[in-house]
C-alpha positions in Angstrom: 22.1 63.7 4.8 25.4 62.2 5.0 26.7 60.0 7.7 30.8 60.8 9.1 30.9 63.0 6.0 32.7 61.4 2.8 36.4 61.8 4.7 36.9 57.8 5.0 39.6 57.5 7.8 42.1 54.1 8.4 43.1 51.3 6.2 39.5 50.0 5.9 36.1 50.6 4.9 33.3 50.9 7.3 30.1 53.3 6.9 26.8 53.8 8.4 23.4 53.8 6.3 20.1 53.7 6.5 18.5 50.6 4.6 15.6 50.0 2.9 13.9 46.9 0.8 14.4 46.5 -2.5 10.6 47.3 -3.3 11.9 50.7 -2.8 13.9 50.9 -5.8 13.0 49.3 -9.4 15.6 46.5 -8.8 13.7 43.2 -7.6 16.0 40.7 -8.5 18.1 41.5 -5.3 15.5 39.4 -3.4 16.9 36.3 -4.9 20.3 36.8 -3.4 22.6 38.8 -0.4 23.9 41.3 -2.5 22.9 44.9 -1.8 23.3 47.9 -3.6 25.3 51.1 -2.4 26.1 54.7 -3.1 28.4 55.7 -5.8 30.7 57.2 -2.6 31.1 53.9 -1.7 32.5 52.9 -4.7 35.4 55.9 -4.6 36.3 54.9 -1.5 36.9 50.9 -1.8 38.4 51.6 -4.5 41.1 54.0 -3.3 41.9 51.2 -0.6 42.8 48.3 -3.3 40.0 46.4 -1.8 40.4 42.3 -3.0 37.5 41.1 -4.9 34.8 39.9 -4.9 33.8 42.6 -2.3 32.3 41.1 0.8 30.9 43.5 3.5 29.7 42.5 7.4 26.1 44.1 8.0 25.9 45.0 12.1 22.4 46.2 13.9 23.9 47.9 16.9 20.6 48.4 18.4 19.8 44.6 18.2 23.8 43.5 17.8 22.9 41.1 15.3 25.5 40.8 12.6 25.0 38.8 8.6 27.5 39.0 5.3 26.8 40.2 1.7 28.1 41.4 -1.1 27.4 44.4 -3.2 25.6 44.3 -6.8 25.4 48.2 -8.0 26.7 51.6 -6.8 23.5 53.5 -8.1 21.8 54.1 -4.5 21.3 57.6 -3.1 24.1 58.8 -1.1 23.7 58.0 3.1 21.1 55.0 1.3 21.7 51.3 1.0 19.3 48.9 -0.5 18.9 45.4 0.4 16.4 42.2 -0.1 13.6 42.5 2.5 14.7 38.8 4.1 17.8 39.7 5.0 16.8 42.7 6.7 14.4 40.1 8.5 17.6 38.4 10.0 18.7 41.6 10.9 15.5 42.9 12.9 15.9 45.8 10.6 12.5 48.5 9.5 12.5 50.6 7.0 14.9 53.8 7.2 16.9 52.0 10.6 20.6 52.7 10.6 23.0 49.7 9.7 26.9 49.6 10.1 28.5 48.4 6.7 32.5 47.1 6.6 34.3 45.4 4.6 35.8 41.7 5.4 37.7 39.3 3.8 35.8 35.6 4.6 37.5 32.2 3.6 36.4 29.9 1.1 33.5 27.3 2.5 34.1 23.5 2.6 31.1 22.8 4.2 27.4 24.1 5.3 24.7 22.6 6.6 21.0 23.7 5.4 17.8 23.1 7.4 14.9 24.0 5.7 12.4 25.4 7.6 8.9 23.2 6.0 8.9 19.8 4.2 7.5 21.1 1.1 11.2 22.1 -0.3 11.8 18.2 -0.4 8.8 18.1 -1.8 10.1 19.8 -5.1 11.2 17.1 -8.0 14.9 18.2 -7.8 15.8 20.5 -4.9 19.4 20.3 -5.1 19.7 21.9 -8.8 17.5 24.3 -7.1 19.3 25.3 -4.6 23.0 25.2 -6.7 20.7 28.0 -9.4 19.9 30.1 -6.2 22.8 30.0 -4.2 24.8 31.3 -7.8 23.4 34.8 -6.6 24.8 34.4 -3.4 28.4 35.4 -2.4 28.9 34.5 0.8 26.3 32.0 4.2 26.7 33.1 7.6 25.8 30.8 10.6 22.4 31.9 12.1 20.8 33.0 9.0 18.0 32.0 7.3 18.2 32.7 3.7 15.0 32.4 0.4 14.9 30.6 -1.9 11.9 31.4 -4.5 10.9 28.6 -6.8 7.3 28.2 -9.2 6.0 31.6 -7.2 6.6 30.1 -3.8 8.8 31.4 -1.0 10.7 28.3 0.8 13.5 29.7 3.7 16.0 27.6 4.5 18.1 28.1 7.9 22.3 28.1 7.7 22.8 25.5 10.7 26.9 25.0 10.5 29.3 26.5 8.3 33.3 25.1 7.8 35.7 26.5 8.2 34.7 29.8 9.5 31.0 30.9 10.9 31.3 32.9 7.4 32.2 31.7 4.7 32.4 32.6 0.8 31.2 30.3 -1.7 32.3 32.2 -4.5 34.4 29.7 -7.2 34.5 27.0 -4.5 33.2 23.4 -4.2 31.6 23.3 -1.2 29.6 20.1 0.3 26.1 20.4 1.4 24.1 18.8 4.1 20.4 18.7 5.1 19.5 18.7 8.4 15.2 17.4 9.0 13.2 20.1 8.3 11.6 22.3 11.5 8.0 20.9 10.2 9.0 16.9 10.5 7.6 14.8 12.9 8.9 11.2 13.1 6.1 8.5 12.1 4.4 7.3 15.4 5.9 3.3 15.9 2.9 1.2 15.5 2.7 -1.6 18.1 4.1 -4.9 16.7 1.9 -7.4 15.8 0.9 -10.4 17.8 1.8 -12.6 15.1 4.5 -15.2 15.5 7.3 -14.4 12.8 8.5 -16.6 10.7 11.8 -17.6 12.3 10.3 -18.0 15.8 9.2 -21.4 16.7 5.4 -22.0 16.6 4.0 -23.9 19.8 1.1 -25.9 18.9 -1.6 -27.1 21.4 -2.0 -30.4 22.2 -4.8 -32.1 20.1 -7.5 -33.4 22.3 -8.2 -37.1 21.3 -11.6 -37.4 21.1 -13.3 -40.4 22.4 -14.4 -42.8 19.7 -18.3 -43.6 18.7 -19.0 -47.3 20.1 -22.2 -48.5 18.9 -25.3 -50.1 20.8 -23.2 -49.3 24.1 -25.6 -47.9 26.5 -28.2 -50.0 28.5 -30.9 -52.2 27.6 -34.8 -51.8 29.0 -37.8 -53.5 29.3 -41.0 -52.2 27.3 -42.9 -53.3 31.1 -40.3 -51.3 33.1 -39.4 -53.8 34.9 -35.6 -54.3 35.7 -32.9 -56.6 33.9 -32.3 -59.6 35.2 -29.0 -60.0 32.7 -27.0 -57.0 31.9 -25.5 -57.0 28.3 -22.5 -57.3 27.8 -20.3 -54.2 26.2 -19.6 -54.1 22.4 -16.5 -52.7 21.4 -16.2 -50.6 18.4 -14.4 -53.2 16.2 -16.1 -56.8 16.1 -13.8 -58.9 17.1 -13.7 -62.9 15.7 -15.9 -63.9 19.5 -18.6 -61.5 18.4 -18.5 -62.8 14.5 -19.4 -66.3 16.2 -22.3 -64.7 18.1 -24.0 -62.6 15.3 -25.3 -65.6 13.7 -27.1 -66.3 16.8 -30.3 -64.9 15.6 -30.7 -67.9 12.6 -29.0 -70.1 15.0 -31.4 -72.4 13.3 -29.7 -72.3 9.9 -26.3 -73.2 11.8 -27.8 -76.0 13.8 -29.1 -77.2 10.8 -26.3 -77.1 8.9 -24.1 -79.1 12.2 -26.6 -81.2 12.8 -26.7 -82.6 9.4 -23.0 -83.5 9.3 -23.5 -85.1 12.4 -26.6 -87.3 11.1 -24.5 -87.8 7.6 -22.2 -88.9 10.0 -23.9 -91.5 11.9 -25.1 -92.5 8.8 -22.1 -93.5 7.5 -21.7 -94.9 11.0 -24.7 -96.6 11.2 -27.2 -98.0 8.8 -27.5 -97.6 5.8 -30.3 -96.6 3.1 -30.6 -97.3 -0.3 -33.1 -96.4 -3.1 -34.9 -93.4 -3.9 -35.6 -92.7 0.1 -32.6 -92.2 1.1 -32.6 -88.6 0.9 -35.8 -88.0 2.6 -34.9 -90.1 5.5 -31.8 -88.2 5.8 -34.1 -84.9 5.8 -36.8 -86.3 8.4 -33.8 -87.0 10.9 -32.3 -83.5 10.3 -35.3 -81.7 10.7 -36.1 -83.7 14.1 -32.7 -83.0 15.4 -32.9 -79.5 14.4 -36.2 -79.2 16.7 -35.0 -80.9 19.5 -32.3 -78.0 19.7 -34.3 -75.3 19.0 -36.8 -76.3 21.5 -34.6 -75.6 24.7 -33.4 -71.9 22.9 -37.0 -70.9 22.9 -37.6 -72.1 25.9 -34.5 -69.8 27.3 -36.0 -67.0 25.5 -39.5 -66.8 26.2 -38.8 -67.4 29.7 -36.4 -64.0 29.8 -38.7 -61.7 28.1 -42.3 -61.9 28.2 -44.3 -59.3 26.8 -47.7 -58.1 27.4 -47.2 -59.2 30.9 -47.2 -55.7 32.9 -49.6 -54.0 34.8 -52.2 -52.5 32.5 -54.3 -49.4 32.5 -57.6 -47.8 31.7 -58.0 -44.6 29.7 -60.7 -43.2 31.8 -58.1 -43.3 34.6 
């Protein structure tokens, strides 16, 4: 079955065929690029019309009016038969044995395309740009809107053409051409974790205020009676550091030994004021007078003190209540 017969008409070449995959013929190494394979008529007829090379053709779905770009690898196909990779017919909406408008075009040289691939696991691979310069070596030309394969350690990554300069086709046949990677379809940006609530480094640190703490005074609280009766003195308060009017007091309690001690330079005094004594009595006279002046002013200080406390002296009680 032939389609418009083989009488080409006009300046150009445009044909229609019906397509099918390349699993359909023993030629799977069209699946790793955009090049299909044609009838030998084909082949007479570009020829005849001093088409440029490389041959470029423009694949059109009327039914679906979606349009792509290839190239051509063989003339061996059956005639009114074209033979294509099975991902390109994908971008076509194209089934087995549907009709496809082939013509040929003349596309400029890329400068520039922009690639999204369609999961994360292409960056994933140790070096995807040498993989994707081998691959794209059996491609001859991108078109915007397509999303072409690219197979790699028996895995199938696609990879969609976002932007293309400086047509919406372009060749990239013996032409440097600059690529760019858009965030793959898959990619989610990593949730912001909340910020921490601890002061950086730069940021002055406020410090709260110490709280002085009171200082331990000893023997400061109240005095009581054994009896329970009340105080009739209160004492006085006693500050944490002795000050030289407490070092006086403390000695107080052997206020004997200091009275003593006065009281004997005030009898060595009157001594030497008064009479005399020679001989081997002299120092036991001086220690009789000492000890009686010591007693007559102890006397009155116990006197004081008995008559303050008194104990024993409260009401008392019997166990058997």
């Amino acid at each position: 079955m032939f389609f418009e017969g083989y009488g080409y008409h006009g300046m150009s070449f445009e044909q229609t065929y019906r397509c099918y995959p390349a699993s359909f013929i023993d030629k799977p190494q069209i699946e790793n690029g955009d090049k299909i394979i044609m009838p030998p008529s084909a082949l007479d007829r570009l020829a005849s019309l001093h088409i440029d090379y490389p041959m470029l053709f423009e694949l059109r779905n009327a039914a679906t009016e979606r349009v792509s770009h290839c190239g051509v690898l063989e003339f061996v196909a059956e005639e009114g038969m074209v033979y294509m990779p099975y991902w390109m017919m994908e971008n076509l909406l194209l089934q087995e044995g549907d009709i496809i408008r082939v013509k040929n075009v003349t596309l400029p040289k890329g400068t520039y395309v922009k690639l999204q691939p369609h999961t994360k696991d292409f960056l994933d691979i140790s070096n995807p740009k040498a993989i994707l310069e081998t691959t794209l070596r059996n491609f001859s030309c991108l078109s915007t809107g397509d999303s072409i394969m690219v197979a790699y350690n028996n895995k199938k990554y696609y990879i969609d053409i976002v932007e293309a300069k400086p047509s919406h086709a372009i060749t990239i046949i013996e032409t440097d051409c600059e690529v760019d990677f858009a965030p793959p379809l898959d990619y989610k940006e990593p949730e912001r974790r909340p910020t921490s609530s601890f002061p950086s480094s730069k940021a002055p640190v406020e410090e709260d205020p110490v709280e002085t703490e009171p200082k331990f005074s000893p023997f400061t609280g109240a005095g009581k009676r054994l009896d329970g009766k009340p105080l009739k003195y209160e004492p006085p308060p006693v500050s944490s550091t002795v000050s030289s009017s407490s070092k006086e007091k403390l000695p107080s309690v052997g206020s004997g030994q200091s009275s003593s001690v006065g009281s004997s330079s005030q009898s060595s005094n009157r001594q030497s004021q008064g009479k005399l004594v020679f001989g081997p009595n002299a120092n036991r006279s001086k220690d009789k007078e000492t000890q009686k002046e010591t007693k007559k002013e102890e006397a009155p200080k116990k006197e004081e003190e008995e008559a303050k406390f008194q104990a024993f002296t409260g009401k008392k009680y019997s166990l058997r209540g």
